[in-house]
VOGU-3710 file (C-alpha; in Angstrom, 3 decimals, decimal comma):
1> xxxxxxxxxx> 83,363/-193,814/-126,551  83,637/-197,485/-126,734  82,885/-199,716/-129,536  81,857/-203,138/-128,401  81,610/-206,163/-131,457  81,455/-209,266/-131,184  84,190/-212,217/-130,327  84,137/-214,620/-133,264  86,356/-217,002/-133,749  89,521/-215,349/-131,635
11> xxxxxxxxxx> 88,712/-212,036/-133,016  86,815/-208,722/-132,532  84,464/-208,400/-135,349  81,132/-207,678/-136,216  79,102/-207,800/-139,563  75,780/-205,658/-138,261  76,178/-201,894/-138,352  73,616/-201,325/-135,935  74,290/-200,951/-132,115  72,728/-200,171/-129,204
21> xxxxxxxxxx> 73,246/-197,754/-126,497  75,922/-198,787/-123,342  74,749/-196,158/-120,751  76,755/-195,136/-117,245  73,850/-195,600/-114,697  76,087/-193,441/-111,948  75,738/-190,543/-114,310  72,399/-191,719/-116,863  74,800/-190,789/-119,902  76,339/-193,026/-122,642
31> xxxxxxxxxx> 79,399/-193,752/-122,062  79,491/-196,679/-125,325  77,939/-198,686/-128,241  77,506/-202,431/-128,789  76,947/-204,057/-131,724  73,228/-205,482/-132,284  73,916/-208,866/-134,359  72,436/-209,744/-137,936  72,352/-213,135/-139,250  75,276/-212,738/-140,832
41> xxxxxxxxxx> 76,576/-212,488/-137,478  75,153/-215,672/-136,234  75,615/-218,013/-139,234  79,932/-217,173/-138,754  79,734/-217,341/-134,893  77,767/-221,335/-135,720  80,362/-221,650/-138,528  83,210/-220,767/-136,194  81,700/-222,831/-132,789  81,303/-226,339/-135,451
51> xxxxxxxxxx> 84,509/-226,049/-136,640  86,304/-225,759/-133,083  83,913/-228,528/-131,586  85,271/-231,083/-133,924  88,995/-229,930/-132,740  88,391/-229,147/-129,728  86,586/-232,241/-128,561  89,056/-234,769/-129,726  91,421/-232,918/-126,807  92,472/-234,816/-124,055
61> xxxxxxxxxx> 90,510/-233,655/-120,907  93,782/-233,123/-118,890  95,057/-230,704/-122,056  91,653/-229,188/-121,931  92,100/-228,740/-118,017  95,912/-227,352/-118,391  94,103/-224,198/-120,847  91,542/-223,815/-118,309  94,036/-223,540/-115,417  95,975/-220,670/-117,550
71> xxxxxxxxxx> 92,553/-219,120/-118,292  92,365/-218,466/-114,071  95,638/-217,296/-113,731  95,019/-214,546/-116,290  91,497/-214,050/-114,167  93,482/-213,439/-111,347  96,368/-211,173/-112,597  93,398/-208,996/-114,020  91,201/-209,141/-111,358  90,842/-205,395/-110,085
81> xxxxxxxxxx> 90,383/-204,564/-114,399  87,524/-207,194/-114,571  85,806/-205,689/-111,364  86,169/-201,984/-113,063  84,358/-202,944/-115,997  81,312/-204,859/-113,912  81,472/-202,089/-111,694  81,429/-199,120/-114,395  78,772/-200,637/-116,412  76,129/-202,093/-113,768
91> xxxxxxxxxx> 76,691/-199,508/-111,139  77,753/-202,076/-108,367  80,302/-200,802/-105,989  83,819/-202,102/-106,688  84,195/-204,758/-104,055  80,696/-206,297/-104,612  82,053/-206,475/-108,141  85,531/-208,100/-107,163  83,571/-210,597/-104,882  81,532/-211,349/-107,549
101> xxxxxxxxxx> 84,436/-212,083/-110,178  85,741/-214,384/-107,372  82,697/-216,570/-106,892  82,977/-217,100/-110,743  86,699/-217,761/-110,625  85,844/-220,686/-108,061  83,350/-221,919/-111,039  86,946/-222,175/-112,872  88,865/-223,793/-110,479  86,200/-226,543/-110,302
111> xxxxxxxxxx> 86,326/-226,950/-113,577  90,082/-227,710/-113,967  89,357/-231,035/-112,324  87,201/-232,334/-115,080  89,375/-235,432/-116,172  88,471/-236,641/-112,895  84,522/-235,212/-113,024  84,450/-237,220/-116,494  85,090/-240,458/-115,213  82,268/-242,872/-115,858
121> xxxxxxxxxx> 81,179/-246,186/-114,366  82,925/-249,533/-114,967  81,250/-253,254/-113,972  82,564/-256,217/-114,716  80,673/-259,459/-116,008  77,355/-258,346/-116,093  76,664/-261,187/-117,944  78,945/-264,302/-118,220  82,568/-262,494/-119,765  80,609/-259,381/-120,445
131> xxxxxxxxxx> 82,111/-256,219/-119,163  79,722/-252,880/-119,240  80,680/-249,240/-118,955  79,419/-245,251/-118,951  81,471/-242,507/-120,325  80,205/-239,058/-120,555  80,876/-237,090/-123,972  80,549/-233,480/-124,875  76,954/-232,338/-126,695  78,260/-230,025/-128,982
141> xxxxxxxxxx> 78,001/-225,992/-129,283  76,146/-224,632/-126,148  74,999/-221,566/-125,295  74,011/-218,847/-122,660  72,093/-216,352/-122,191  73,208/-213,951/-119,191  71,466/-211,073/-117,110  73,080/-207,857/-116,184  73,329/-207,890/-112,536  76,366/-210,604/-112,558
151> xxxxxxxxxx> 78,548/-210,038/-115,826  81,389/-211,673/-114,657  79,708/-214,349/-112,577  76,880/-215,968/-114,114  78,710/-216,442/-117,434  81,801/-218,334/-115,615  78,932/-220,719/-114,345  78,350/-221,384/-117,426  81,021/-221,619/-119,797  84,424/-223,351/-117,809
161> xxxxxxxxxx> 82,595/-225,973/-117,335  81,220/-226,290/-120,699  84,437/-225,688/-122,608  85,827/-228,526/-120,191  83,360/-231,411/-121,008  84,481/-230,062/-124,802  82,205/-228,333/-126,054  82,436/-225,220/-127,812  80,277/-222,089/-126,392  78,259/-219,152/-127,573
171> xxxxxxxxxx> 77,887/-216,692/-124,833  74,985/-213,855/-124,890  75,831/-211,647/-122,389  73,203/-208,404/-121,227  73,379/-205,363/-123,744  73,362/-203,402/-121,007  76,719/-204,322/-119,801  78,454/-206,584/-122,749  82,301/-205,248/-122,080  83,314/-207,869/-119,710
181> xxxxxxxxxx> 82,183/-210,699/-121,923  84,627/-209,606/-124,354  87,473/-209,208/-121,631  86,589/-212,726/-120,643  86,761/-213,907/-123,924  90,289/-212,140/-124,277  91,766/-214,097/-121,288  90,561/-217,274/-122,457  91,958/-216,868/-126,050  95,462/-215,675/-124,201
191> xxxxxxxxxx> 95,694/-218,971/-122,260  95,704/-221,208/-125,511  92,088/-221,738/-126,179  91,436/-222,660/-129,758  89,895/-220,154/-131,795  86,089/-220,598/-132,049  85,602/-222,329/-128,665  84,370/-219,391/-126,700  82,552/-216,750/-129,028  80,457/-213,966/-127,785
201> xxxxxxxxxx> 77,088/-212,930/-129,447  76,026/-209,738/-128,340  72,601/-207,888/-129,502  69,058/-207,884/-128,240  65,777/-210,379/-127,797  66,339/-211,370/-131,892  69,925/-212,023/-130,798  68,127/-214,699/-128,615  66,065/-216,157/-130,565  68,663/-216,581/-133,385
211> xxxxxxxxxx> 69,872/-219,178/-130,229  66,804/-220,665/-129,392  65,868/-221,375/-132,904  69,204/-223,234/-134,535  68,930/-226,609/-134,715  72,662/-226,294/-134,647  72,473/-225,205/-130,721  72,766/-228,302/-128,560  71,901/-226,471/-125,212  70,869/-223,373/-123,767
221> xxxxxxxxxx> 71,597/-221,885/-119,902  69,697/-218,657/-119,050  69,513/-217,084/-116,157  67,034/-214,000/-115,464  63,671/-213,324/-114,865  60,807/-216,351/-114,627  58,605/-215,248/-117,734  61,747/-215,244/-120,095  62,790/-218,190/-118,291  59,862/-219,751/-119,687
231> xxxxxxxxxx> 59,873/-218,146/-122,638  63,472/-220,055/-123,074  62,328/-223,048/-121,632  59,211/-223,637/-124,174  61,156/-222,420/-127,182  64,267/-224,406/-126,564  62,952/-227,066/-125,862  60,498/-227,181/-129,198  63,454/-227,143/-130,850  65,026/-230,223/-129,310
241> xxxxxxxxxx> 67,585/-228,530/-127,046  68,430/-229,275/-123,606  67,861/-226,256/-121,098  68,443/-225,142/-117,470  66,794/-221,529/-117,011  67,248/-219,983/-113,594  63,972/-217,256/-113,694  63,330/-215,147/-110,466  62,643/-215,030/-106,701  61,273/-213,912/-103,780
251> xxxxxxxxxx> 63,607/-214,664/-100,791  62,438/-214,777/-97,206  64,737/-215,025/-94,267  62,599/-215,913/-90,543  63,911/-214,333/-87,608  62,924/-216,522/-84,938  62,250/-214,613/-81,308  65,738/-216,527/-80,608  67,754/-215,638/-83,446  71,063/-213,834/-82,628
261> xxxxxxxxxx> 69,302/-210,278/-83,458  72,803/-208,226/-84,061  73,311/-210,905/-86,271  69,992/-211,243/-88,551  69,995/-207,503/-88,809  73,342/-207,532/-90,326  72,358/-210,432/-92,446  69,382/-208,540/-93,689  70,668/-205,337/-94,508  73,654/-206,796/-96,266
271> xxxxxxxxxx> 71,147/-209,329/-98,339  68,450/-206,892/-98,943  70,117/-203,737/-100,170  73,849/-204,691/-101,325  74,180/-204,623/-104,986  70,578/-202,128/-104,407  69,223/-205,321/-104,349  69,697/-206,740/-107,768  70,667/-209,833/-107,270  68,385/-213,590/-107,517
281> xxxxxxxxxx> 69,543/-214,433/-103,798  68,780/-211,215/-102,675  66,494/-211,129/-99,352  63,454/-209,619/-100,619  60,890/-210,390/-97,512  61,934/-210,688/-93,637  59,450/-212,915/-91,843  59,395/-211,818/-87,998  57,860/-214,274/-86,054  56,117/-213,848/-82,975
291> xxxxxxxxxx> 57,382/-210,889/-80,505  60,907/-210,043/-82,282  58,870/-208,077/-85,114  58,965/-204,200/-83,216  62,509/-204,421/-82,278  63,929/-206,277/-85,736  62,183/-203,346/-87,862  63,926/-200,347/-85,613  66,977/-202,018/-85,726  66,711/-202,869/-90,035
301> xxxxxxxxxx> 65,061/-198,897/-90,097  68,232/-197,633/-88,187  70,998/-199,102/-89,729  69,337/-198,991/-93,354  69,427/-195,034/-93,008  73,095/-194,633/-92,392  73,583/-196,670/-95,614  75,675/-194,944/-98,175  74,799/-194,691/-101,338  76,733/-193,183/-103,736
311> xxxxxxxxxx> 78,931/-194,133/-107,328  81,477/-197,299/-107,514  84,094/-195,016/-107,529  83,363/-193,675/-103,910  84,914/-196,322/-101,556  83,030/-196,041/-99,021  79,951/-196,651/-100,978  77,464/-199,133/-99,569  75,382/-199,695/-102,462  75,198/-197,797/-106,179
321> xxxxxxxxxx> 72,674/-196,777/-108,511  70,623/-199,342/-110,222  71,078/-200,419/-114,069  68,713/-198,340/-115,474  66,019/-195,426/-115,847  63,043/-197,849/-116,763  64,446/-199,981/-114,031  64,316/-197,275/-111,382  60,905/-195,967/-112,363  59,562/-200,019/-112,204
331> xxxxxxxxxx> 60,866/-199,886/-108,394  59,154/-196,333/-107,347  55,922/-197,683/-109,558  56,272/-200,984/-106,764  56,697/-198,451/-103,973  53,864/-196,829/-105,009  51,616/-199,679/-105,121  52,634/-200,702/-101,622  51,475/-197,643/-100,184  48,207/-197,993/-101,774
341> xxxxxxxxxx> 47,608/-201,454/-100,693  48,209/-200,502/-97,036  51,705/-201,359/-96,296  53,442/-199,217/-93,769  56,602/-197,221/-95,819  58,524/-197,044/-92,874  61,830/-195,881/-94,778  60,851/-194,242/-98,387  64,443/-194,628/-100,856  62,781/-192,234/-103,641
351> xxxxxxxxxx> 63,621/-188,564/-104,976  67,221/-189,353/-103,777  69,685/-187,224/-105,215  73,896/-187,142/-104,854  75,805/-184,303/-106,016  77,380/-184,264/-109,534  75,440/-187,774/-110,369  71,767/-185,826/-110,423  70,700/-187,943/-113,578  72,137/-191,170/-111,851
361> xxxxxxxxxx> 69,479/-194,114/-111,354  69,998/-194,131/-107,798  67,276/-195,147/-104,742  67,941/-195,347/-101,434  67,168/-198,378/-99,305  63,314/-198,843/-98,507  61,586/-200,566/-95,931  57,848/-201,932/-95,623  56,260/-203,184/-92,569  53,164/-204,863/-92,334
371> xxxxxxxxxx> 53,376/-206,790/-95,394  50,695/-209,337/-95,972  50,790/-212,188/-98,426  47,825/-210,939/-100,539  50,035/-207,837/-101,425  51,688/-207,272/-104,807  54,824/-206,260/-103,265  55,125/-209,282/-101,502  53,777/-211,800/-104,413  56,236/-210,361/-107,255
381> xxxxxxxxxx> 60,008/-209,537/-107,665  60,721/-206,164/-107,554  64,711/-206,947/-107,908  65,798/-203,541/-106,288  66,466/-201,714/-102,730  62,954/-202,666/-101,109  62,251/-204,907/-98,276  59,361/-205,978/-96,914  58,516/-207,429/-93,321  55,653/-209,626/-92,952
391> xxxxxxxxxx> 54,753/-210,412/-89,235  53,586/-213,851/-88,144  53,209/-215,244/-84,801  54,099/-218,764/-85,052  57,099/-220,882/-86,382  54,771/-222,958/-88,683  52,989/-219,914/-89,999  56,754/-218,609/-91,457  57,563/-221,814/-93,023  53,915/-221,678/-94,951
401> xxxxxxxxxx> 54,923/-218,898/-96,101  57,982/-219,707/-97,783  56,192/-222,841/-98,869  52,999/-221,196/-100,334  55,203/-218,926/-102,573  55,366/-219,236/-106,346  59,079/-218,987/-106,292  61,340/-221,152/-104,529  64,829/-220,086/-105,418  66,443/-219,363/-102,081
411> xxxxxxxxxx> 65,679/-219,109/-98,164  67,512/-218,582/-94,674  66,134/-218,616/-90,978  68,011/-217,264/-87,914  67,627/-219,430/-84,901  69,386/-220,647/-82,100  67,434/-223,975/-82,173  69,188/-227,045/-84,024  65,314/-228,644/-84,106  63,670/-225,268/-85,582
421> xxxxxxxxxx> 66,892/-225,533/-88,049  66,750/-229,211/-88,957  62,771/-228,602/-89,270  63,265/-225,890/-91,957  65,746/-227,374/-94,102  64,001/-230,611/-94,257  60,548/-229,083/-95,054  60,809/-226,025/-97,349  60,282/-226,530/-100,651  63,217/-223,814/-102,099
431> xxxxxxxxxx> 66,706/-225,047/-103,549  68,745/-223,323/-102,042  69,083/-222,826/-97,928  70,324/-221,204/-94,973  71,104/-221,419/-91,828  71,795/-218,267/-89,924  73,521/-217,267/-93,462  71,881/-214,839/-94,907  72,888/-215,635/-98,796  73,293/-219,473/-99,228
441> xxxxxxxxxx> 74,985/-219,263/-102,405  76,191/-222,511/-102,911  79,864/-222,950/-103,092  80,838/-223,936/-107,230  81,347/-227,889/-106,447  77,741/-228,045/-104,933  75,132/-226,871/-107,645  73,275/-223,485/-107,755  69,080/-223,568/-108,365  65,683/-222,944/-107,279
451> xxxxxxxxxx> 62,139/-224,819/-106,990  59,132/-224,038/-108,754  58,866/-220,643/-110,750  62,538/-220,271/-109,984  63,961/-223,152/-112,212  63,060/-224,721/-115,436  64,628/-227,897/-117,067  65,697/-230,727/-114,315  69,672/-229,674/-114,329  70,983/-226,549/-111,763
461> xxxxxxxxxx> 74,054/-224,801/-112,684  77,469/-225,495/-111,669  79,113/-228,606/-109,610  78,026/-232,260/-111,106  74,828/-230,686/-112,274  76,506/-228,886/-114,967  78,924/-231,695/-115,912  76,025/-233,866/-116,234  73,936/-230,453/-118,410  76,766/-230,416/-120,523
471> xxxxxxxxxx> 77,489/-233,781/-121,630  75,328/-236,991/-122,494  76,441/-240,185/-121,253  76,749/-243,102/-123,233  76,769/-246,968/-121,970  78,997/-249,466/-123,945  78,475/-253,240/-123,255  80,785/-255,430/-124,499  82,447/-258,932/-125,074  85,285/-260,564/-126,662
481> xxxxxxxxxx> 83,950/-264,088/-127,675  85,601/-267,345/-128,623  86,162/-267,853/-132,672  83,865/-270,459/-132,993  79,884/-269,328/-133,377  77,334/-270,070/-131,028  74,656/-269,427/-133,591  72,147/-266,187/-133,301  70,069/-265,755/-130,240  66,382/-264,876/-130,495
491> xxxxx> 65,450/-264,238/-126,940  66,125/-261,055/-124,515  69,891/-261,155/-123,091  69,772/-262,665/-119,510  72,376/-263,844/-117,110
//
């Protein structure tokens, strides 16, 4: 059984003897144990992340790069091990996993450019032999605070380009899933990071609020669910730090009656049920609009029920379990509900059991039609294997939709008309959007956040957003005058 501590300062170590449970949810059985942190562990993971900010910051940005760029190279030698570990502990089938290490790796290779995303702004004579300038400088220790559907992912949005700007970094990864944190960790330390740069914090909710409450804590990244995310938001920010916190969704792709059907259905049943729909961009609620709503929910109905679900280790599974017992019973409670309120269960994923993994936390893929907007199914995240189709009969009935929801993290419509398309992405108020694309995940030099409920704090994550999160920019104006005094000046600077 494995014993996961924390990483402080280059090491595996721990000072807490109490741990929490690491739990196989293929098979609903413990397969580990990971250290739940004391304040002894926090005060030497601060100790550790001061000490390496002061070193670590006076390193050239192209040095800082050169670590970073052997940090991805050990990423990518170690790829398939990384995926296991995501994979083993979440549930996710392997390639979802691998993809998913990828999209982080990309967060990496951005990252290595950061003597050039440093440069500031230079004018000169803004006044008469005055020269003015920006440069943008690191803010200190940071820290993040991770979910447990994207282990490997969400951290490297974080983090690379932290540790680039120069600061150092306290990562708080999921308890659920903490050993590829400390893998991470591992690779970085291997490429020549200096100890105390990266260090891992792993424990429960005290764990994060030992973060949100140090004054010593610059800046805190979170991404999860929207009532932590406020939670975060209001706490951090009390106590003077700067925060992004990504909270949750409630995705709708519109089919338009001239969408490319083959197409949207493929879209949809990848978005909706891979990763058994635990995932922040994952389509949640397909709007059909006007007469393609009969034939889009036979087609998502048939191909939904030849979906395979089975463990990670089966490679020809479509979709896994999800994380966890009081997870799966959430999603049946949801089900439930939807009956009751009148939705039409066309495709019911519960009581489904696979040989040999009978106390796994798997659900099949589920399917509502005749969603309305007054529903709780439709109004909250359910973050698992259920979709729900809303009918509509106009264009400008889907888009109020999408515009009237509390959450505006991400959005796609399928169309074959450019002035449907242009119409949509000019007028719906989400973050993130697509265009016959089913996921828009934004690629890691654009940046990665939601509208309303979805997003709090004014930064997103990744691309210049992040550089500009994770550093404070300072102005210098300056001039090299003549020996001879001109006597002090007693009015407001002017040209």
């Amino acid at each position: 059984m494995r014993k996961i501590k924390n990483f402080i300062n280059g090491k595996s170590t721990s000072y807490s003897s109490n741990n929490l449970e690491i739990i196989d949810p293929s098979k609903g059985e413990q397969i580990g144990e990971v250290v739940n942190s004391n304040q002894e562990d926090f005060k030497k993971i601060i100790t550790s992340s001061k000490n390496a900010f002061e070193k670590w910051s006076n390193i050239t940005p192209l040095k800082r790069s050169r670590v970073l760029a052997k940090f991805k190279t050990n990423i990518e030698k170690d790829l398939d091990n990384i995926a296991s570990i995501v994979s083993e502990e979440h549930g996710k089938t392997f390639e979802d996993a691998r993809g998913s290490v990828i999209r982080g790796l990309e967060v990496v290779e951005f990252a290595c450019g950061i003597p050039h995303l440093l440069k500031g702004e230079f004018s000169q004579n803004v006044g008469t032999e005055i020269d003015s300038w920006s440069l943008r400088q690191p803010l200190g220790i940071t820290a993040g605070i991770t979910p447990f559907n994207f282990p490997a992912m969400v951290p490297m949005w974080m983090f690379p380009i932290s540790i680039a700007c120069g600061n150092s970094f306290i990562l708080k990864p999921s308890e659920k899933n903490p050993s590829c944190a400390i893998k991470l960790a591992e690779l970085f330390q291997d490429a020549g990071l200096l100890d105390g740069v990266f260090n891992v914090l792993n424990g429960n909710k005290d764990s994060v609020n030992m973060i949100l409450d140090s004054r010593d804590i610059s800046s805190v990244s979170f991404v999860g669910s929207t009532p932590v995310a406020k939670y975060i938001y209001e706490k951090a920010a009390k106590n003077g730090k700067r925060v992004q916190a990504l909270g949750g969704a409630k995705n709708h792709l519109i089919v338009m009656p001239d969408a490319n059907l083959d197409q949207a259905v493929d879209g949809i049943i990848g978005a909706a049920y891979g990763s058994a729909g635990e995932r922040c961009m994952a389509i949640s609620v397909a709007v059909a609009v006007g007469s393609i709503a009969d034939e889009l929910v036979e087609r998502i109905n048939n191909k939904a029920q030849v979906l395979k679900v089975a463990p990670w280790t089966d490679k020809d599974s479509d979709m896994g379990p999800v994380i966890s017992k009081e997870h799966k019973t959430k999603i049946e409670n949801y089900i439930d509900i939807g009956k009751k309120e009148g939705a039409k269960l066309v495709l019911d994923g519960r009581n489904l059991k696979i040989q040999g993994y009978e106390n796994g936390y798997f659900l099949g893929p589920t399917l509502f039609d005749e969603v309305n907007d007054s529903m709780k199914i439709y109004n909250e995240e359910i973050f698992g294997p259920v979709l729900s189709v809303v009918r509509v009969n106009r264009y400008d009935d889907a888009l109020n939709l999408v515009n009237q929801h509390q959450f505006g993290n991400g959005t796609s419509i399928y169309t074959s008309n450019g002035e449907i398309s242009r119409h949509f992405t000019s007028n719906c108020n989400i973050g993130m959007v697509g265009v016959n694309v089913p996921i828009p995940v934004p690629m890691s030099f654009h940046s990665f956040g939601g509208w309303k409920d979805s997003l709090f704090g004014d930064h997103a994550m990744h691309g210049m957003d992040g550089v500009r999160f994770y550093t404070k920019q300072k102005t210098v104006t300056s001039r090299w005058p003549e020996s001879i005094a001109s006597g002090p000046e007693f009015i407001m600077p002017r040209n």
